[in-house]
C-alpha positions in Angstrom: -10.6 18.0 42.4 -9.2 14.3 43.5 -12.7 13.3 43.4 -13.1 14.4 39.7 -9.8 13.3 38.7 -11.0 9.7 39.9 -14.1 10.2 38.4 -13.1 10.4 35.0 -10.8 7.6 35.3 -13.3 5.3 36.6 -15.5 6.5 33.4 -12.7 6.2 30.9 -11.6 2.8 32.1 -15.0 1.5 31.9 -15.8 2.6 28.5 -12.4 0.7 27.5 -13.0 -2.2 29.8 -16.9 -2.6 27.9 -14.9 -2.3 24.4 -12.4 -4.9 24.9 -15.5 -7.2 26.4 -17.2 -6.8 23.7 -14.5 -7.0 21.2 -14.8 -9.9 19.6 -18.6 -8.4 18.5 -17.1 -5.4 17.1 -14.9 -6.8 14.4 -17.5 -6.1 12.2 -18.0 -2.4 13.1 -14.1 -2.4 12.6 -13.8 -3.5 9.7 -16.0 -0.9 8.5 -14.3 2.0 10.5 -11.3 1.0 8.4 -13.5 1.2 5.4 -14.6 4.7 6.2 -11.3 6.4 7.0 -10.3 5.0 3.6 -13.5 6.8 1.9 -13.0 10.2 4.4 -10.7 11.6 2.4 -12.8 11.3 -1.1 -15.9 13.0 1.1 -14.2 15.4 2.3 -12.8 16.5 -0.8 -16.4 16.0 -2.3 -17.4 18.4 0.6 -14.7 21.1 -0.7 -16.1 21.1 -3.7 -19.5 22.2 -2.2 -21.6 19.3 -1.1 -23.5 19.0 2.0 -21.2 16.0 3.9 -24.7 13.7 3.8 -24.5 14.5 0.0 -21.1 13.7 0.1 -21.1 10.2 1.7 -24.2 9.1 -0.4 -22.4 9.7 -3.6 -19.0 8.0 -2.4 -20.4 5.2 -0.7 -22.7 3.9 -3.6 -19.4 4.2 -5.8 -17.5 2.0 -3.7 -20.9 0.0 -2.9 -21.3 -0.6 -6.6 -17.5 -1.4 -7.2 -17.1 -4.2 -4.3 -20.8 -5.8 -5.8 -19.1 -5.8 -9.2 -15.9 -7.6 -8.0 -18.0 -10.0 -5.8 -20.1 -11.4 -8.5 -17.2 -11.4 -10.4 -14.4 -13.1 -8.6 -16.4 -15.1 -5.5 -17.4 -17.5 -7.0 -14.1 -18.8 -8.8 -12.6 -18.0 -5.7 -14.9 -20.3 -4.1 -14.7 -23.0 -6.0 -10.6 -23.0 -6.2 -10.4 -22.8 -2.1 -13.1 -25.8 -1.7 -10.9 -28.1 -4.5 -7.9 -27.3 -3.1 -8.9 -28.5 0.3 -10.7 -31.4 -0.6 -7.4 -32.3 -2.2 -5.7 -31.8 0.6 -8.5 -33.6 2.8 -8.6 -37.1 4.0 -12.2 -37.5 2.2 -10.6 -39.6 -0.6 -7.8 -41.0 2.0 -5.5 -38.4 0.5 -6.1 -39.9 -2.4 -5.6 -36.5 -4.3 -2.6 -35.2 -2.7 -0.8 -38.9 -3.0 -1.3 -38.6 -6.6 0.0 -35.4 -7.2 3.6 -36.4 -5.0 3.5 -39.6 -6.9 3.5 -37.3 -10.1 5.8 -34.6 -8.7 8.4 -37.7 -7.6 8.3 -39.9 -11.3 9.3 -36.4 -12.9 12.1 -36.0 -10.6 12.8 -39.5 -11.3 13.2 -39.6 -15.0 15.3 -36.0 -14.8 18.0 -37.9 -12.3 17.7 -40.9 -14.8 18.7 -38.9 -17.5 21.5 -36.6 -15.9 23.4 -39.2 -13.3 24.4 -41.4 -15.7 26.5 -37.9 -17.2 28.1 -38.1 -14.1 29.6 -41.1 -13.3 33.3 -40.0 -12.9 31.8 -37.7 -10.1 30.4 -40.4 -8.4 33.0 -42.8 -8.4 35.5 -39.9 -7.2 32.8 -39.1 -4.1 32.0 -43.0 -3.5 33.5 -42.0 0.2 31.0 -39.5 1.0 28.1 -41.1 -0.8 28.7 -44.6 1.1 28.4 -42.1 4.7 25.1 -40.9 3.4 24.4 -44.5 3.2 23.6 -44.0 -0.9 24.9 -46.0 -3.5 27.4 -44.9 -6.2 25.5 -46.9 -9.1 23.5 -44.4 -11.1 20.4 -46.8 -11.5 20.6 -47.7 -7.5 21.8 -43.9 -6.4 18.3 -43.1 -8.5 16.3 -45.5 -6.7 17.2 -44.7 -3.2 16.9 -40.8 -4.0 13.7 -41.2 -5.1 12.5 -42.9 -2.0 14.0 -40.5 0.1 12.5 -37.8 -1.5 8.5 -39.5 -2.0 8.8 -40.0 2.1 10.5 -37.0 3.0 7.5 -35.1 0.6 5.0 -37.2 1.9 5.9 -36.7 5.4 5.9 -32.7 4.9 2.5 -32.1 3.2 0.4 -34.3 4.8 1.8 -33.5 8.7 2.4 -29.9 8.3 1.4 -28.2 4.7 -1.8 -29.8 4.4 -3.0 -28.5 8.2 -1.6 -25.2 7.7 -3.6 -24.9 4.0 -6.8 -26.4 5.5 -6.5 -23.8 8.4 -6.0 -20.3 6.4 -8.5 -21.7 3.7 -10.8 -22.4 6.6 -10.7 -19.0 7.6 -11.3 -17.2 4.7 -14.0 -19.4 4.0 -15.1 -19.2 7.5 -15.4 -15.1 7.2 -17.3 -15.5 3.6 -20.3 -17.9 5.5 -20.3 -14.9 7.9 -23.7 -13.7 5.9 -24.5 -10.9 9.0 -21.4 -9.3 8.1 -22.4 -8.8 4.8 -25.3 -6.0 6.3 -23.5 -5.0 9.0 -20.1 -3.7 7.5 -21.5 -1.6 4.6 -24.3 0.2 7.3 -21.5 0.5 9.7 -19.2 2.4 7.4 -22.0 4.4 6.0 -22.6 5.5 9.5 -18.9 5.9 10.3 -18.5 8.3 7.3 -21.5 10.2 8.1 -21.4 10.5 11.9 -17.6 11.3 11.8 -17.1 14.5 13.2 -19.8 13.9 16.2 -17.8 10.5 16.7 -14.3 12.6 17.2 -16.6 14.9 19.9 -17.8 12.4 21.6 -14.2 10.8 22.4 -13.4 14.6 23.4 -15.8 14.7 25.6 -14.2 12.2 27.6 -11.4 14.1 28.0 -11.6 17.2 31.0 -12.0 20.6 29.6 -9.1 22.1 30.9 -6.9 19.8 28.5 -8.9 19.3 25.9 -7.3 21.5 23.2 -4.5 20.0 23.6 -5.2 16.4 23.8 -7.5 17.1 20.5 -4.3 18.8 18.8 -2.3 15.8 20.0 -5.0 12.8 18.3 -5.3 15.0 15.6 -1.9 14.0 15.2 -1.6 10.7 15.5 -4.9 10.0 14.1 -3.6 11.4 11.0 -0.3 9.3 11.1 -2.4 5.8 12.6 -4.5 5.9 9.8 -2.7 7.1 7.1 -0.8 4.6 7.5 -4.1 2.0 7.5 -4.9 4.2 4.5 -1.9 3.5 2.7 -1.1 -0.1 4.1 -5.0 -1.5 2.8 -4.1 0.5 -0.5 -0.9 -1.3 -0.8 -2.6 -4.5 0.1 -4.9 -4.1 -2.7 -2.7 -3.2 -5.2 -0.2 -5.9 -4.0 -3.4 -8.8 -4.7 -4.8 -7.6 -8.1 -0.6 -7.3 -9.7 -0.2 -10.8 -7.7 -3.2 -12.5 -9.6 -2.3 -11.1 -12.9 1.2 -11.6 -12.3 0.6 -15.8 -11.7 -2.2 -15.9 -14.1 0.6 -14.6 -16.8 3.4 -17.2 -15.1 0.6 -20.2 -15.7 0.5 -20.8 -11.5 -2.2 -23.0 -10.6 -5.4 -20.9 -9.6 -4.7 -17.3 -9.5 -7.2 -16.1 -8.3 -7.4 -17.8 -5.1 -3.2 -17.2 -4.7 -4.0 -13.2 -5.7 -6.4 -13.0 -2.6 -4.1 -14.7 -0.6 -1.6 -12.5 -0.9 -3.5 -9.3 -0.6 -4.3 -10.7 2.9 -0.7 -11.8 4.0 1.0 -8.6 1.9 0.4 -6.5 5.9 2.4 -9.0 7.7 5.9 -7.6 7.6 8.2 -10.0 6.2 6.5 -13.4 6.6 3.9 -12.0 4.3 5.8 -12.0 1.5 7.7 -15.5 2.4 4.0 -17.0 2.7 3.6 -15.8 -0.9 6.5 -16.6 -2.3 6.5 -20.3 -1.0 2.8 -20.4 -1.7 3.1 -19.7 -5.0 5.9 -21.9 -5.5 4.7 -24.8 -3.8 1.6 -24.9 -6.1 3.4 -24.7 -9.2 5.7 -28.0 -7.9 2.8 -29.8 -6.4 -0.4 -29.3 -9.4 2.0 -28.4 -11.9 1.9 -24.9 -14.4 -1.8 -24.4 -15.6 -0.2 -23.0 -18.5 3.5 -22.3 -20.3 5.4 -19.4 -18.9 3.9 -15.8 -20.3 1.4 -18.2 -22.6 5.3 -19.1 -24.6 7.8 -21.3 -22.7 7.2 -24.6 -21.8 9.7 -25.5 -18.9 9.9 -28.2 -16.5 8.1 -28.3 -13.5 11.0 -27.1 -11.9 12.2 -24.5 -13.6 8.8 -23.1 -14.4 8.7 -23.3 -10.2 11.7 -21.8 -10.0 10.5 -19.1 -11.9 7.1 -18.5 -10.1 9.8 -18.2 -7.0 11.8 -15.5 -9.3 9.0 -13.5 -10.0 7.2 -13.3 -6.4 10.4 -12.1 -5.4 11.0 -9.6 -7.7 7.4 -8.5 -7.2 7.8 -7.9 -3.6 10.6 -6.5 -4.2 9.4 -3.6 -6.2 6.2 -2.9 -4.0 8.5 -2.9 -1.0 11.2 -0.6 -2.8 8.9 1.8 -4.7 5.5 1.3 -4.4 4.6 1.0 -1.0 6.6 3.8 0.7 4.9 5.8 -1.8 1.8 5.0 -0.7 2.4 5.1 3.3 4.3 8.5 2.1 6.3 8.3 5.1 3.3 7.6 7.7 5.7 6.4 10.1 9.3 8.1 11.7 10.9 4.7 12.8 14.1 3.6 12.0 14.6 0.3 10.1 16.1 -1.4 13.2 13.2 0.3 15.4 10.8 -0.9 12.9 12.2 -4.5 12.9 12.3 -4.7 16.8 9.1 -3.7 17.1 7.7 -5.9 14.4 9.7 -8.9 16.7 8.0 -7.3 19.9 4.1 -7.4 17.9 5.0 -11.1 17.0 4.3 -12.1 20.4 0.5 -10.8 20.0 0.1 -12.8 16.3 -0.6 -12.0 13.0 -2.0 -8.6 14.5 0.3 -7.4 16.8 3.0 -7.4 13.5 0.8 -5.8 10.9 0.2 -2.8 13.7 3.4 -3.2 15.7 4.7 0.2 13.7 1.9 2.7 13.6 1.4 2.1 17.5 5.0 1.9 18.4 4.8 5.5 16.6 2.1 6.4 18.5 4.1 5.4 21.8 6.8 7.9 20.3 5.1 11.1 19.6 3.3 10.4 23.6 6.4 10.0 24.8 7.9 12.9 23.4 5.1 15.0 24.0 5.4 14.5 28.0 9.6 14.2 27.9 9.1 18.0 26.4 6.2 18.8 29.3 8.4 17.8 32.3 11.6 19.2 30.4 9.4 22.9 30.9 9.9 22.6 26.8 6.2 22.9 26.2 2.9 23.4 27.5 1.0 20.3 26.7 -1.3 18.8 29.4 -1.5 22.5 31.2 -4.8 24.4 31.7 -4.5 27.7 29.5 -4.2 30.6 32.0 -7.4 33.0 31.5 -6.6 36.2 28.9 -7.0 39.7 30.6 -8.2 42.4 28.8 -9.3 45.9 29.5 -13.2 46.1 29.6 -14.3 47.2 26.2 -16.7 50.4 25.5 -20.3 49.9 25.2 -19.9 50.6 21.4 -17.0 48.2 20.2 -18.0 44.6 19.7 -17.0 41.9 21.8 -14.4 39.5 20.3 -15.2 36.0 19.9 -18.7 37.0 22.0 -21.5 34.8 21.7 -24.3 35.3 19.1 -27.4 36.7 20.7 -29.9 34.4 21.2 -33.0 34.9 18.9 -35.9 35.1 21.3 -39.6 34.9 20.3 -41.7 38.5 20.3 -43.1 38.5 24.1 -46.2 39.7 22.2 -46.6 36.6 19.6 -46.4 34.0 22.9 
């Protein structure tokens, strides 16, 4: 029994050892996992309604084929074309020509406003002359305007092209990184095809790894968390989605500088708990002070940059704040049982694997739970779980009364027709 016991460890560890080997080659095939236990549901309930579950998957996956090839030709190549401007503005091709212009305008607009508003408060300055002479400024309105604007073109310049400008190039270098990615374009539609129609050998086949003696009850206990994990992927990519299209329409309607680009953007950051929605805030924000509004506010107010900044910053957060009040928890439809304190812990704990390790720190600190519980209640001698079932005796049944839950006989072939 040791020998077996060792035996399937030695199995199971090597099957996980080969997958996180070759992990980095299976992104692909994950991504289009993810993509078929967001379709599952659909084909099942295709296959409810009578269809043979090859029937099934063919009809749901050319609908969502035919959906993505719409959106693709629709939106990739403005998409395209708004990521690859904005970084050659932010690039040293021109010498930073572009970005240098853009704080040069950003900085003569602050200029004039404090050229029209100090000189309405003198009386304030001459009463704070003190405080204004530590800060080393002057109390003239004309000099206190000069010196703030050179303060704030070096402390701008500084900021954008040290940190913003790397950051920008990066995270638009990976997206447009994962769009040159032209295998993946084959690969992740055939592998979720095959996901969706090989899915109930695929849950099987990770049975089979498991001994037989606890195989019910490790299959009741995925069952479980498979239906929390990925309901909560279900619900979290749903939310995601949502979260980008509203986003783009939302700035196309405030007048933020490409929309588009800024809506994808924040369907991919929209996961990260938290700094997601910071990212998208001061994204959005920052491109409405830097380029300036594409447009007035809602196509009817024309503002200052400012203010029409300021109100790109309202509206993120009042966007966020509705998807993260009402329409996400609807979506995960309570997916997870953590606390808001566990959740944030855990989300702190993930942070130390990246971007990653936040977006899944709660459906696998979830997962922890329910294993944890499950073994607390085994050595507790609350439950059974993990124990062989003991064998069912039964009185012998008469030659006449059927057997229950007795094989079918097999159907041999005539002895006479071989």
């Amino acid at each position: 029994m040791t020998w077996r016991v060792l035996g399937w460890v030695a199995v199971v560890s090597a099957t996980l050892y080969f997958l996180y080997f070759v992990r980095d080659a299976l992104i692909p095939f994950a991504i289009g996992g993810i993509i078929a236990l967001l379709l599952n549901p659909i084909v099942e309930w295709r296959c409810k309604r009578g269809l043979s579950r090859p029937k099934a998957v063919l009809a749901v996956f050319s609908m969502f084929l035919l959906l993505v090839v719409l959106l693709g030709i629709l939106a990739t190549p403005v998409f395209y074309a708004q990521a690859l401007g904005l970084i050659e503005s932010f690039s040293g091709k021109n010498g930073g020509a572009d970005i240098e212009k853009v704080i040069n305008t950003w900085v003569n607009d602050a200029r004039a406003y404090l050229q029209a508003e100090l000189p309405k408060h003198q009386k304030w300055l001459e009463a704070n002359s003190e405080l204004l002479q530590r800060l080393g400024l002057p109390t003239d309105p004309k000099a206190l305007t000069d010196a703030l604007t050179v303060r704030l073109r070096d402390r701008v310049s500084a900021f954008f092209l040290d940190n913003a400008a790397s950051f920008l190039n990066g995270l638009l270098g990976t997206l447009l990184s994962l769009l040159s990615k032209v295998v993946w374009i084959i690969v992740i539609p055939l592998s979720a095809y095959f996901f969706l129609l090989d899915m109930p050998s695929i849950k099987r086949a990770i049975l089979f790894l498991v001994p037989p003696a606890q195989r019910a009850a490790v299959n009741n206990l995925l069952s479980e968390i498979g239906d929390l994990f990925f309901r909560y992927i279900r619900g979290l990519v749903t939310a995601a989605l949502s979260y980008g299209m509203v986003s783009m329409l939302l700035y196309w309607m405030l007048g933020v500088p490409n929309p588009l680009l800024l809506g994808v953007l924040a369907g991919v950051l929209y996961p990260i708990p938290y700094v997601g929605a910071f990212l998208i805030a001061l994204s959005s924000t920052g491109f409405t002070l830097l380029f300036g509004p594409a447009h007035p506010l809602l196509f009817l107010f024309e503002l200052s940059r400012v203010w029409h900044a300021i109100a790109v910053l309202l509206g993120a957060i009042a966007l966020n704040t509705v998807f993260d009040m009402l329409i996400t928890p609807r979506l995960l439809g309570g997916a997870v049982g953590l606390r808001p304190l566990a959740s944030l812990i855990v989300i702190v704990v993930g942070a130390k694997w990246g971007i990653w390790g936040m977006m899944l720190a709660v459906p696998v600190a979830t997962t922890l739970k329910i294993i944890i519980e499950r073994l607390l209640h085994f050595f507790y001698g609350e439950a059974e779980f993990l124990e062989a079932p003991e064998p069912i005796h039964e009185s012998a049944p008469s030659a006449s009364s059927p057997v229950p839950n007795a094989p079918a006989p097999l159907d041999f072939p005539d002895s006479q027709g071989v």
